[in-house]
KOLVEXKE-759392 format. One record per residue (C-alpha): residue number from 1; residue in three letters; x, y, z. Coordinates in steps of 0.001 Angstrom, whole numbers. Layout:
N
   nr  rest        X        Y        Z
  NUM   Ala        X        Y        Z
...
//
This chain:
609
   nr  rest        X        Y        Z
    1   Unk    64094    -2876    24130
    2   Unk    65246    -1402    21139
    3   Unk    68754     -624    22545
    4   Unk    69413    -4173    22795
    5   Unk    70555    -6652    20486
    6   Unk    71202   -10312    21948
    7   Unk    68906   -11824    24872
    8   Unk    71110   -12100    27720
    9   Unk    71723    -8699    27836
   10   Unk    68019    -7897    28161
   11   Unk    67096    -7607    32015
   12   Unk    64903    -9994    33410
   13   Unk    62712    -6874    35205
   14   Unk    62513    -5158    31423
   15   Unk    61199    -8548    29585
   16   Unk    58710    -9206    32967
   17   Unk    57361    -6065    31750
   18   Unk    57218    -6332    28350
   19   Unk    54720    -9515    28934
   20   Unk    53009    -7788    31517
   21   Unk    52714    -5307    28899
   22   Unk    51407    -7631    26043
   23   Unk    54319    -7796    23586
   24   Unk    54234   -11020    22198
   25   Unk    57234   -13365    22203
   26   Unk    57293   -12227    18363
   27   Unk    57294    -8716    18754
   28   Unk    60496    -9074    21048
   29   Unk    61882   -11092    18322
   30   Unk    61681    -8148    16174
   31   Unk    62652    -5890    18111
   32   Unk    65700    -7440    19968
   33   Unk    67184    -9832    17605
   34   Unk    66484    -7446    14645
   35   Unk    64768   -10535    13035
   36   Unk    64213   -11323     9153
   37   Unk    61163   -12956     7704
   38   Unk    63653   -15890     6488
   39   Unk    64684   -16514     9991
   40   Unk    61696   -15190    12576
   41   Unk    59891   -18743    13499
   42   Unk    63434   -19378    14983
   43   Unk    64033   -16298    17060
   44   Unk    60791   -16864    18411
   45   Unk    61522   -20115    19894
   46   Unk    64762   -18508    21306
   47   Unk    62802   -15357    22736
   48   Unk    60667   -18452    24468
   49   Unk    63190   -20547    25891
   50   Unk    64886   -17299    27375
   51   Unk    61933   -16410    29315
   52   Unk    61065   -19939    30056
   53   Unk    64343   -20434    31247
   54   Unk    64029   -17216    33345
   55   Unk    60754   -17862    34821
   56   Unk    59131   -15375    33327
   57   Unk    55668   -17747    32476
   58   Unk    52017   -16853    32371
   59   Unk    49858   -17690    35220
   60   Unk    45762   -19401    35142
   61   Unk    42965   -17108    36135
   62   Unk    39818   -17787    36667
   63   Unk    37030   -15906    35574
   64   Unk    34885   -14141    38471
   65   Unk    31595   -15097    36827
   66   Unk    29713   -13975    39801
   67   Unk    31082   -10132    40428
   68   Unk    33081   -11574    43743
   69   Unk    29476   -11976    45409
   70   Unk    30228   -15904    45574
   71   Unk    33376   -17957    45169
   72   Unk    33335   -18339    41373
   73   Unk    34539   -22280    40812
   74   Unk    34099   -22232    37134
   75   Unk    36372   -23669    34331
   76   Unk    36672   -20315    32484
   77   Unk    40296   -19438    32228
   78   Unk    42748   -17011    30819
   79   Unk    46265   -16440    31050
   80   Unk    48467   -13478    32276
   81   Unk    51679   -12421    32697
   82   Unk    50346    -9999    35877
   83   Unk    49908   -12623    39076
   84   Unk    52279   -14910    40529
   85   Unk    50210   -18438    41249
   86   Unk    47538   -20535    39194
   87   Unk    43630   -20680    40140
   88   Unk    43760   -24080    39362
   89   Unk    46016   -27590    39515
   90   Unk    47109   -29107    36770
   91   Unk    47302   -32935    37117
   92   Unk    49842   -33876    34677
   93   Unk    48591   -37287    33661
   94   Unk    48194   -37106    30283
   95   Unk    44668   -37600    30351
   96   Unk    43447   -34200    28804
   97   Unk    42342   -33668    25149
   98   Unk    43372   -30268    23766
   99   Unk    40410   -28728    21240
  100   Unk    41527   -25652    18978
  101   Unk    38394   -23728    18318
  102   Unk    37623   -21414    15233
  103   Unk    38132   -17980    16626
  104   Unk    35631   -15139    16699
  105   Unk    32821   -14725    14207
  106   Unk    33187   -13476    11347
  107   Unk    32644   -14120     7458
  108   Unk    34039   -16699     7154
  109   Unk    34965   -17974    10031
  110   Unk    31198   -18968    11834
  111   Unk    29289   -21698    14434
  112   Unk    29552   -24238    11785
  113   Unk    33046   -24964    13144
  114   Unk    31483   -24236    16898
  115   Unk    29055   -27184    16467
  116   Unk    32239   -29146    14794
  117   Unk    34316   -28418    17855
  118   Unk    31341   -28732    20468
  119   Unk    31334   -32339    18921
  120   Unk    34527   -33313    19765
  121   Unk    34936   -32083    23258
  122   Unk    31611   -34208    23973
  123   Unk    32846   -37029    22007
  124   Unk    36480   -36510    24015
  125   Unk    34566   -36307    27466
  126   Unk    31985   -39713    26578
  127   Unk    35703   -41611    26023
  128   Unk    37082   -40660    29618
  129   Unk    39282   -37767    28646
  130   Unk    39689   -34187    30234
  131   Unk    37962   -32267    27358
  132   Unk    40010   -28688    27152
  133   Unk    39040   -25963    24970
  134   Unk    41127   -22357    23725
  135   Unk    39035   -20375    21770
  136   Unk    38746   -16451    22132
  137   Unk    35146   -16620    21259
  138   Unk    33345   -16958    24496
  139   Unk    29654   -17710    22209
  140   Unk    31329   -21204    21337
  141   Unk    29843   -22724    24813
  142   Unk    28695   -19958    26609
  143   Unk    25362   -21339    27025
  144   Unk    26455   -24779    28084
  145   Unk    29506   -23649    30401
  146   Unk    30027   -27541    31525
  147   Unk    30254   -28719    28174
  148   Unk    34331   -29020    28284
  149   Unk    36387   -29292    31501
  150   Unk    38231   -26274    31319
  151   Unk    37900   -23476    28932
  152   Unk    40207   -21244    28244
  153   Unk    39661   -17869    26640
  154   Unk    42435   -16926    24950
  155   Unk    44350   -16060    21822
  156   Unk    44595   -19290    19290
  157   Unk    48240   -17488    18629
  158   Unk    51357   -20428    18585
  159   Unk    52727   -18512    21660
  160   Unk    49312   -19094    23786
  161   Unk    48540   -22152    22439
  162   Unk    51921   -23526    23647
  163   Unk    51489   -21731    26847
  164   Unk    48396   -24196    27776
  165   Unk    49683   -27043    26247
  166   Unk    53221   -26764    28931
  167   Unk    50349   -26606    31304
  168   Unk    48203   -29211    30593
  169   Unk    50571   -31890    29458
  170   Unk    47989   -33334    27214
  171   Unk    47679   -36945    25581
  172   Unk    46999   -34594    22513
  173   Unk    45490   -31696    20270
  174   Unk    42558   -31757    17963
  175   Unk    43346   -29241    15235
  176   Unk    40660   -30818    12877
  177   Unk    37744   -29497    14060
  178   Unk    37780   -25335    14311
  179   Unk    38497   -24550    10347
  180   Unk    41541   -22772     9245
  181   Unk    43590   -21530    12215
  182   Unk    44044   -24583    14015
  183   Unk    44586   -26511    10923
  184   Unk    47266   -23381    10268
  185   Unk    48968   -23864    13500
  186   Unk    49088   -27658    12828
  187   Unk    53136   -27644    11311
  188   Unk    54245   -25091    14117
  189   Unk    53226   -27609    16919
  190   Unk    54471   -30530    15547
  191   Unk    57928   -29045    14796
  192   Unk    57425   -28829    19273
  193   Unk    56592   -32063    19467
  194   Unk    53392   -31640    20235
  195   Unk    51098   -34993    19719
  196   Unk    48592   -33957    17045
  197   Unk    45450   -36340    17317
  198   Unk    44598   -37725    13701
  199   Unk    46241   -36548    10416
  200   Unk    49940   -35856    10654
  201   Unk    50681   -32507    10249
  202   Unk    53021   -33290     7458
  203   Unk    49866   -34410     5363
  204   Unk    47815   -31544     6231
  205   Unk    50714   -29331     4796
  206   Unk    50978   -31467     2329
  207   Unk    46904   -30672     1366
  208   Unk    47167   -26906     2222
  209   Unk    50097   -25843      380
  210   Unk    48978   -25580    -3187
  211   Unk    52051   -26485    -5108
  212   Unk    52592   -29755    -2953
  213   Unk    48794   -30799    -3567
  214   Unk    49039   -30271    -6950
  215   Unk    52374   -32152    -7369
  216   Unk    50772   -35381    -5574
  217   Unk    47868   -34845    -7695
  218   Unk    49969   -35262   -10599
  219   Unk    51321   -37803    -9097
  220   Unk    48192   -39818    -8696
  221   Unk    47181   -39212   -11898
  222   Unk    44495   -37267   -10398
  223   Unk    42900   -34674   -12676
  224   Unk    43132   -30747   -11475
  225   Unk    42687   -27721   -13179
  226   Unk    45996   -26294   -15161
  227   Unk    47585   -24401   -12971
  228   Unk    50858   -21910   -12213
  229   Unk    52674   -20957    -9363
  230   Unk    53380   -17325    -8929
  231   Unk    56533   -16288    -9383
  232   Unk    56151   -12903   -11216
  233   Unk    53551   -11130   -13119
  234   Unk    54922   -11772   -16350
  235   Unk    54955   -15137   -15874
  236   Unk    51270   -15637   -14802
  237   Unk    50196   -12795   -18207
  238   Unk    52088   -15590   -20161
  239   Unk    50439   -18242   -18334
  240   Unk    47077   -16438   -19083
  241   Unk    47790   -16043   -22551
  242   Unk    48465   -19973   -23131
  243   Unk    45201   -21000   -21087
  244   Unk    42878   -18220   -21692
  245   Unk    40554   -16219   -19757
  246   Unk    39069   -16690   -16648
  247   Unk    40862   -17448   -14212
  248   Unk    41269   -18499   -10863
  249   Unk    43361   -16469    -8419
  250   Unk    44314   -18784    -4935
  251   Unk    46382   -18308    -1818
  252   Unk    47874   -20578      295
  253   Unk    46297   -21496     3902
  254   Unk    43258   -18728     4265
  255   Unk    39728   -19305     4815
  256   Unk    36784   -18552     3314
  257   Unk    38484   -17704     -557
  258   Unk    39927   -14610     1083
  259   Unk    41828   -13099    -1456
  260   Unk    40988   -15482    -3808
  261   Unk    38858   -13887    -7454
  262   Unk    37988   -15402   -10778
  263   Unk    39612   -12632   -13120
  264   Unk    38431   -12545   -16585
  265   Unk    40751    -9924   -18047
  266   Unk    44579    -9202   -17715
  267   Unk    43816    -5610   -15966
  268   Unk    41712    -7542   -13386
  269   Unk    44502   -10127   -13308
  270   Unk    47042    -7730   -12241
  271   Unk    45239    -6126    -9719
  272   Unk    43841    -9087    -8161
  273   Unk    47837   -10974    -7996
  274   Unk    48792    -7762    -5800
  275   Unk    46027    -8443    -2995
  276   Unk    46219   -12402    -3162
  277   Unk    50187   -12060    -2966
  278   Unk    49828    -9574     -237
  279   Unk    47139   -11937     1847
  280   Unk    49677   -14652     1654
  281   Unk    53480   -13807     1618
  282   Unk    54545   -16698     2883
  283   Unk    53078   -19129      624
  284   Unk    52879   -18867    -2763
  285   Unk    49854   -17869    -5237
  286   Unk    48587   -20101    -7528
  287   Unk    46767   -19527   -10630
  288   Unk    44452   -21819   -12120
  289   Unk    41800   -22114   -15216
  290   Unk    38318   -21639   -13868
  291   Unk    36347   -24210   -15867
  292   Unk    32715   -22610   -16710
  293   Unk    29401   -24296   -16905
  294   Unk    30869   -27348   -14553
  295   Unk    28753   -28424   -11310
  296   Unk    30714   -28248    -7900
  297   Unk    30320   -31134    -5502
  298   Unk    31565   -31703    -2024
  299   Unk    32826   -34806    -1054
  300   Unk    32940   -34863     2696
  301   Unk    33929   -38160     4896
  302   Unk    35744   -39058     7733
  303   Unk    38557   -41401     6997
  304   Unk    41057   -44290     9810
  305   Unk    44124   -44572     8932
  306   Unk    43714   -43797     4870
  307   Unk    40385   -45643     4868
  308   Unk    36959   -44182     4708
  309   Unk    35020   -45233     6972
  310   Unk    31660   -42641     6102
  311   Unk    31117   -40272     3734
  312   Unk    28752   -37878     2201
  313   Unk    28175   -36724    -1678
  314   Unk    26496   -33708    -1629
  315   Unk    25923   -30570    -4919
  316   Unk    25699   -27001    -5239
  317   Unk    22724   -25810    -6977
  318   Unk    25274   -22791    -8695
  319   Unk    27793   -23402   -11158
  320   Unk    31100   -23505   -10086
  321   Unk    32395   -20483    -9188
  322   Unk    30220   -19621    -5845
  323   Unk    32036   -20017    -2501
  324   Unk    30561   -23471    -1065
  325   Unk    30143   -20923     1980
  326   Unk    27708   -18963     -295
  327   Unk    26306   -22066    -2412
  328   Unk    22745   -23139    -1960
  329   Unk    23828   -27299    -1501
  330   Unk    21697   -30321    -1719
  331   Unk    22098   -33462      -77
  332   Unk    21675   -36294    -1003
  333   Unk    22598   -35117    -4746
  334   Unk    19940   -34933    -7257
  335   Unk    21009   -34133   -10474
  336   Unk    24920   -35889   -10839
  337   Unk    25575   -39251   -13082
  338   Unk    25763   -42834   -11204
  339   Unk    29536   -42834   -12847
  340   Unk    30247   -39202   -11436
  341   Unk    29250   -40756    -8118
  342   Unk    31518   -43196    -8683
  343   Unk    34611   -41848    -9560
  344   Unk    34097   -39024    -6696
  345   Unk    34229   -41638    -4150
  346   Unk    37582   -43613    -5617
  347   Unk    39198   -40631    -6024
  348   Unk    38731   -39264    -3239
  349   Unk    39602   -43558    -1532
  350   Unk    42909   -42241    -3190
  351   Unk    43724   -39381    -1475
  352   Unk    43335   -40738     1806
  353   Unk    45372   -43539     1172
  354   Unk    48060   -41119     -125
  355   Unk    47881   -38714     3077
  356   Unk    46748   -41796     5482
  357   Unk    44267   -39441     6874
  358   Unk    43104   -40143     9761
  359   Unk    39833   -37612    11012
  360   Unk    37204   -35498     8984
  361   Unk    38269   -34547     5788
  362   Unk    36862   -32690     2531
  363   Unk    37321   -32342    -1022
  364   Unk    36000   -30227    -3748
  365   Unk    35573   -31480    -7211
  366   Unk    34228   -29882   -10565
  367   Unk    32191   -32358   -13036
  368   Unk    31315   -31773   -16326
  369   Unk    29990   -34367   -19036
  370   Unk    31080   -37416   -16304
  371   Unk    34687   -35808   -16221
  372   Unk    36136   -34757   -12560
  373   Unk    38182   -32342   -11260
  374   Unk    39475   -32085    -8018
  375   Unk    39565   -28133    -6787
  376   Unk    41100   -28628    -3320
  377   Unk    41301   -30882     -207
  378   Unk    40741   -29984     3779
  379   Unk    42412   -32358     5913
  380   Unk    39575   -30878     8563
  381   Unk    36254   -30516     9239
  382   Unk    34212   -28459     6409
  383   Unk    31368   -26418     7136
  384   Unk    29114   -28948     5415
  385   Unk    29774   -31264     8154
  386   Unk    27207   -29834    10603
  387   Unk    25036   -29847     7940
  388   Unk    24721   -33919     5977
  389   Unk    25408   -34940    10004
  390   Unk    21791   -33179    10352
  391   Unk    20505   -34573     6973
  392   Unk    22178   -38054     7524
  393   Unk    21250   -37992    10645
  394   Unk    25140   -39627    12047
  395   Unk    27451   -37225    14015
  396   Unk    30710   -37447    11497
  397   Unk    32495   -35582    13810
  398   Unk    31895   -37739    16916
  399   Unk    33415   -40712    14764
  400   Unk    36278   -38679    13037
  401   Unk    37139   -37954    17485
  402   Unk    37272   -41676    17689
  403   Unk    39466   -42298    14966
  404   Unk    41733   -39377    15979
  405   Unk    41809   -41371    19682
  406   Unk    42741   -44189    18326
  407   Unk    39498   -45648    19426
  408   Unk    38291   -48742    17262
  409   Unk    35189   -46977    14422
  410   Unk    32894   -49022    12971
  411   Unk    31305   -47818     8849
  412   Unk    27652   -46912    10030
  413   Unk    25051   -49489     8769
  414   Unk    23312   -46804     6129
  415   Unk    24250   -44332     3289
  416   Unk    22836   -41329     1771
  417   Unk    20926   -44124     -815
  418   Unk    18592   -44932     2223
  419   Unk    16885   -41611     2551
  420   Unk    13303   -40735     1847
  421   Unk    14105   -37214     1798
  422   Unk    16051   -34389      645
  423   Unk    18066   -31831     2355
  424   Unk    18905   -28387     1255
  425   Unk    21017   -25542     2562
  426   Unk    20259   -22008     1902
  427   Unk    23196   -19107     2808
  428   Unk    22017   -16022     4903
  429   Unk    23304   -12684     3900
  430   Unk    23600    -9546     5614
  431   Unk    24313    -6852     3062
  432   Unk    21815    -4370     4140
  433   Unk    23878    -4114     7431
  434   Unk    27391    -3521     4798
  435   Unk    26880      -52     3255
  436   Unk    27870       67      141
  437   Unk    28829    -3759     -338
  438   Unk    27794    -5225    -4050
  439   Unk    25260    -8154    -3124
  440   Unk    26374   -10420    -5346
  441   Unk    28067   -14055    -5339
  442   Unk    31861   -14831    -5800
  443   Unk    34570   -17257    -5082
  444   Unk    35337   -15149    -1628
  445   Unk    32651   -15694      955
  446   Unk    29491   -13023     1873
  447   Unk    27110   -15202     3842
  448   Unk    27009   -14960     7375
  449   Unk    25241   -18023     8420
  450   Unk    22927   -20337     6581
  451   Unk    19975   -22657     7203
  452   Unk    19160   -26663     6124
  453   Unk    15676   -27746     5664
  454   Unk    14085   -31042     4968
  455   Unk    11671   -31723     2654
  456   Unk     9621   -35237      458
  457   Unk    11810   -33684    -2413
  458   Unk    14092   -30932    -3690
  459   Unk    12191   -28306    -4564
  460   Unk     9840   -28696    -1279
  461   Unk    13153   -28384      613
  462   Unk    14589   -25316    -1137
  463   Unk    11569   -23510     -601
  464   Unk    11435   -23590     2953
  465   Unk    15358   -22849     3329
  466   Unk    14637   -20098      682
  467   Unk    11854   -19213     3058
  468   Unk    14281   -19182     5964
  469   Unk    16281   -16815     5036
  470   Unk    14459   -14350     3650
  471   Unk    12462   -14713      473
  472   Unk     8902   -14964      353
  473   Unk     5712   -15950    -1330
  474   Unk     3418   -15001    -2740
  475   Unk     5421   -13663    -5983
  476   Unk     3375   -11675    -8182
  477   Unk     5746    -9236    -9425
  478   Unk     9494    -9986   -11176
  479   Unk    12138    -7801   -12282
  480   Unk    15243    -9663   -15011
  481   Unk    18003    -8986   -16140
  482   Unk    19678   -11947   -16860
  483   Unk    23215   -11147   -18157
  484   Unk    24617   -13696   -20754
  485   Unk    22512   -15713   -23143
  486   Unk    23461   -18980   -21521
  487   Unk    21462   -17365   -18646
  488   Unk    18557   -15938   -20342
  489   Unk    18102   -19781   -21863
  490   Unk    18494   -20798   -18462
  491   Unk    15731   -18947   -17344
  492   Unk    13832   -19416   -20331
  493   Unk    10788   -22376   -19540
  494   Unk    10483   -21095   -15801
  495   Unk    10135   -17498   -16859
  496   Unk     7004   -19229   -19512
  497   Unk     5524   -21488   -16345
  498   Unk     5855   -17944   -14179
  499   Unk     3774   -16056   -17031
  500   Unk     1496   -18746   -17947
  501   Unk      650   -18673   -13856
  502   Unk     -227   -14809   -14052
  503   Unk     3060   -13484   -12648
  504   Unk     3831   -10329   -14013
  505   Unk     7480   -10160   -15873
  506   Unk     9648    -6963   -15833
  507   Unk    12383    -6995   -17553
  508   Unk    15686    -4462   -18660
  509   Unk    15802    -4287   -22303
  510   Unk    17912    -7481   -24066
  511   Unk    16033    -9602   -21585
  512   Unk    12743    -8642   -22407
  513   Unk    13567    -8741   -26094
  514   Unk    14469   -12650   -25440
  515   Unk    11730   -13246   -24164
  516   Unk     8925   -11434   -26368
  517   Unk    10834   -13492   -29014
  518   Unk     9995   -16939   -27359
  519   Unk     6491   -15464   -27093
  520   Unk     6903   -14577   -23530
  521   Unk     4547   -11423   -22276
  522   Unk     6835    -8987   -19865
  523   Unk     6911    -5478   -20099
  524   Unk    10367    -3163   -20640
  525   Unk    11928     -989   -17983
  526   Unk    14659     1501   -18598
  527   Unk    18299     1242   -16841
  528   Unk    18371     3402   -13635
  529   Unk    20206     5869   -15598
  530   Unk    18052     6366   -18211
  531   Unk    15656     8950   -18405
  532   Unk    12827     6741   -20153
  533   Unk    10033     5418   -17846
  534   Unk     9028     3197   -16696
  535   Unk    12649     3040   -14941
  536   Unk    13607      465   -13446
  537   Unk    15308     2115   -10078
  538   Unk    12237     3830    -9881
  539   Unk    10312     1038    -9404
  540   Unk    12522     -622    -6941
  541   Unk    12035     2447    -4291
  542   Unk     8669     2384    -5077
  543   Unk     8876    -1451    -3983
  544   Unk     7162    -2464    -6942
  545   Unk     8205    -5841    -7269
  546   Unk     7956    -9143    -5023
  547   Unk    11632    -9885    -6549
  548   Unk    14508    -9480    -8324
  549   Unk    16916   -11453   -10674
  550   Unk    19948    -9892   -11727
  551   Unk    22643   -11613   -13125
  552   Unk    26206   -10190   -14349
  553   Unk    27399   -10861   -17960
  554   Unk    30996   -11928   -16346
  555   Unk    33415   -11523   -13447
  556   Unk    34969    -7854   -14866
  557   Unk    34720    -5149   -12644
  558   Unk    33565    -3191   -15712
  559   Unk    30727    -5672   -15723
  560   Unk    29825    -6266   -12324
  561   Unk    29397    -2148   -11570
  562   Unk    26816    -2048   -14741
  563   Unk    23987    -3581   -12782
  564   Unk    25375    -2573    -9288
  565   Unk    22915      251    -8618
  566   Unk    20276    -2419    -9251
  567   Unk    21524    -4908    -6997
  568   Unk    22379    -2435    -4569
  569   Unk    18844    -1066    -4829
  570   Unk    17015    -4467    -3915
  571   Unk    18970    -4899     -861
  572   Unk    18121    -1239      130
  573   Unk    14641    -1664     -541
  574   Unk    14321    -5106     1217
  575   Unk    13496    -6425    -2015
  576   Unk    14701   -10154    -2555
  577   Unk    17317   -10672    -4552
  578   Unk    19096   -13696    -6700
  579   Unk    21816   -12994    -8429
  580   Unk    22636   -16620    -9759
  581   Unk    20363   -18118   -12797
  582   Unk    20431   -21417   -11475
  583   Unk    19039   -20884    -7887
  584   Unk    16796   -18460    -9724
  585   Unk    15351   -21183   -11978
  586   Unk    15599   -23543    -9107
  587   Unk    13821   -21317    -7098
  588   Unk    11188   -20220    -9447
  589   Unk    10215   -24072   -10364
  590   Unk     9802   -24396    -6776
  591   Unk     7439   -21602    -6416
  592   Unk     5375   -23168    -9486
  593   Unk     5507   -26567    -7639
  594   Unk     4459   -25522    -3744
  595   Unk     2230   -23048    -2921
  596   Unk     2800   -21586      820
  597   Unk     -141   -23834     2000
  598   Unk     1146   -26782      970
  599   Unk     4464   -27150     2427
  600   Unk     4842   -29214     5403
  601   Unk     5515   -28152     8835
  602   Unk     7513   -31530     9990
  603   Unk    10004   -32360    12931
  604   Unk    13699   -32937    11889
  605   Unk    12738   -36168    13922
  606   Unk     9991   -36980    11846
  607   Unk    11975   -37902     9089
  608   Unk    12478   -41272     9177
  609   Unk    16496   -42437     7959
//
């Protein structure tokens, strides 16, 4: 292909086999038309018309689920370039619903946004459509193969999506419910004319491209963090210099804070603007002030035509500064002001006016002292939606489907101020399966799934999601280091209820000097690469200890490798780890509250809303 430069002059035989061959309608671009970056989402759409124009168009297959033993009538489909006639008949009628799912799994990317999408293909099928699903992950219904219509395993790519939607002809596409790659592909389809169900696609770009967010922010007279858009290095130092360290590091349009880093020195600053601006070339980079000691809360609703019609308030347990994908979260919130409350829910009444959303939607705000922030808004489903649906016991997704319909939604007749109970949601980790991998919590997502648990009241529900993914009681034995003295204080009165309770207290020198100062007993271990005993790392591989608190000083690398062979260590050893002095004190107030005997084994239906 490389010996020719305009389309016509490509043979019809030579592009047949190039598809047939799985070059995408990009790669041709690039390699016929010579295209530029400025000008490649339009010599794409001219390498598609050609072929369409041509002929030269996928065809359906079915999936032979039963080895050719049986005729295999199933609704698992694919598309290829090497047959000549569909398996199936397309009926042209409008009457199909088009789902994007969230891809494979992945961190970041997990069956939080399954169980988002699973709920609107059901919701699409209850209302008469043809529910149709593309998602390459075949675990999204695998188990419940009748759940959608047709199913089509395939690429979420702009070229295959388009491919199915020539097909199917469909009254429209759901891009709200799968996370970050529908909601990425959003602009491209519309610019086809493709109907998108609920939000416009102009407002979703509007949310997802940082500068424009921020400008409408400003707009509102919405508070945000300061912030700067990359434009060179020298810029963002002399931002840095004006605001002060840390700060926040965030791309455009990805998923799970890929790329994105709190920095707290200019040599971590640098470093970090070379990956972020490499993640996301065509967008730009924003830096931002990362506001310690503030409390991150999730605001997450479903909205008709700019107006809320339900939403959920729920808090992280960490500071801010923990990927929400990472954060332990409580729901309904515990510990927030009445006024916080309030101004949460009419700023966020704002927003939706502004983009007229229309479908689930989510926004992260900071709090300190009654003061908000807002940190960023998802014109889509969140993957706290599964999880206040559970708690709050209504399906937001099956209503933010309606709304997206068109379909008249009604506010359901209770609120998170009804419950008798508390919900909690504990992140699972798998860093004994990642070599190598420091086990500790950022703004770029670890976890790789999570559990929510009920309980009378907070801490009964923390413990058993604590207890669900991994820790466990009875705790006789602790290991601290607890990093900054904002920390140690943190830790301070649980660390005296643990001691007064006979738990024995380990801890690396400054620690255990705070605490034999506040008249705390706890005996002094060395740093693993000391040569005094009792050493700490020693004691780890001899699994002395039931578990283990470590937290960093700050975000610099310098920093975070200090206690790495510690942290490292636990997760080797299979020794429980926190790394966070909030959960920790959260956690260890629990313990002092519940015994394992006392916490109840109840139904998620038992739980009266």
């Amino acid at each position: 292909m490389l010996k020719y430069n305009t389309l016509p002059k490509l043979p019809d035989e030579l592009l047949a086999k190039a598809k047939r061959y799985g070059f995408s309608d990009f790669q041709i671009a690039r390699f016929v038309l010579k295209s530029v970056d400025r000008l490649i989402e339009e010599d794409i759409m001219l390498v598609r018309n050609e072929r369409k124009l041509r002929g030269i168009l996928p065809v359906v297959k079915q999936i032979d689920t039963l080895a050719a033993e049986y005729p295999a009538q199933t609704n698992y489909l694919y598309l290829t370039y090497s047959g000549t006639d569909h398996d199936i008949n397309y009926e042209n009628d409008q009457k199909s619903v088009v789902v994007l799912g969230s891809g494979a799994y992945r961190i970041g990317s997990s069956v939080e946004f399954d169980w988002c999408s699973v709920s609107a293909l059901t919701t699409v099928r209850n209302e008469g459509y043809r529910a149709v699903m593309i998602n390459y992950n075949p675990e999204t219904v695998s188990t419940d193969y009748d759940i959608c219509d047709r199913l089509y395993f395939d690429e979420l790519s702009f070229e295959r999506v388009m491919d199915i939607i020539d097909l199917e002809s469909p009254f429209g596409v759901i891009v709200n419910s799968g996370g970050q790659i529908p909601n990425g592909l959003a602009t491209r389809l519309n610019d086809q004319n493709v109907p998108i169900l609920g939000t416009s696609a102009e407002s979703i770009d509007r949310s997802e491209n940082r500068h424009k967010f921020s400008e409408m922010l400003d707009q509102l007279g919405i508070d945000q963090p300061r912030w700067k858009e990359l434009t060179s290095i020298d810029d963002i130092v002399q931002f840095a210099d004006t605001t002060g360290f840390p700060l926040l590091i965030r791309p455009s349009y990805v998923l799970a804070g890929s790329a994105m880093n709190v920095v707290s020195n200019r040599e971590d600053l640098e470093y970090f603007l070379k990956e972020a601006a490499t993640v996301s070339k065509q967008y730009p980079v924003v830096v931002s002030e990362f506001i310690e000691n503030a409390k991150e809360i999730e605001f997450d609703a479903v909205a008709n035509h700019g107006e809320i019609v339900v939403y959920t308030v729920s808090e992280h347990v960490e500071f801010a500064g923990v990927h929400s994908g990472d954060s332990t979260i409580i729901f309904p919130p515990q510990k927030i002001y009445v006024e916080t409350n309030r101004l949460i829910k009419k700023t966020a009444q704002r927003i939706a006016r502004e983009l007229n959303i229309t479908g689930p939607f989510n926004i992260q705000f900071i709090a300190r002292d009654n003061y908000i922030k807002v940190i960023e808004c998802n014109l889509r489903a969140s993957r706290s939606f599964p999880f206040v649906s559970k708690v709050l016991k209504v399906n937001l997704i099956e209503l933010a489907t309606k709304a997206a319909l068109g379909l008249p939604v009604t506010k359901p007749s209770k609120s998170a101020f009804d419950l008798e109970y508390i919900g909690v949601k504990a992140s699972q980790f798998s860093f004994h399966r990642l070599s190598g991998a420091d086990p500790v919590l950022g703004v770029d997502m670890t976890s790789t799934g999570e559990v929510g648990c009920i309980g009378d009241d907070f801490y009964e529900a923390l413990l058993k999601a604590m207890l669900s993914v991994g820790y466990r009681l009875p705790v006789k034995k602790i290991f601290l280091s607890t990093g900054p003295v904002r920390d140690k204080v943190e830790l301070l009165e649980p660390c005296r209820l643990l001691a007064s309770s006979g738990v024995e207290l380990y801890a690396t020198a400054g620690t255990a000097k705070f605490l034999l100062d506040h008249n705390i007993e706890c005996t002094t271990v060395s740093w693993p690469d000391e040569e005094s005993h009792p050493n700490s790392l020693d004691m780890i591989r001899e699994k002395k200890f039931d578990l283990i608190v470590n937290i960093p000083k700050n975000n610099s690398r310098d920093e975070l490798n200090n206690d790495y062979t510690i942290r490292r260590s636990a997760v080797d050893y299979n020794i429980p780890l926190i790394t966070n002095a909030r959960l920790a004190s959260a956690f260890i107030e629990a313990m002092n509250r519940y015994t394992i005997d006392q916490i109840a084994i109840t139904g998620w239906d038992e739980y009266k809303s």
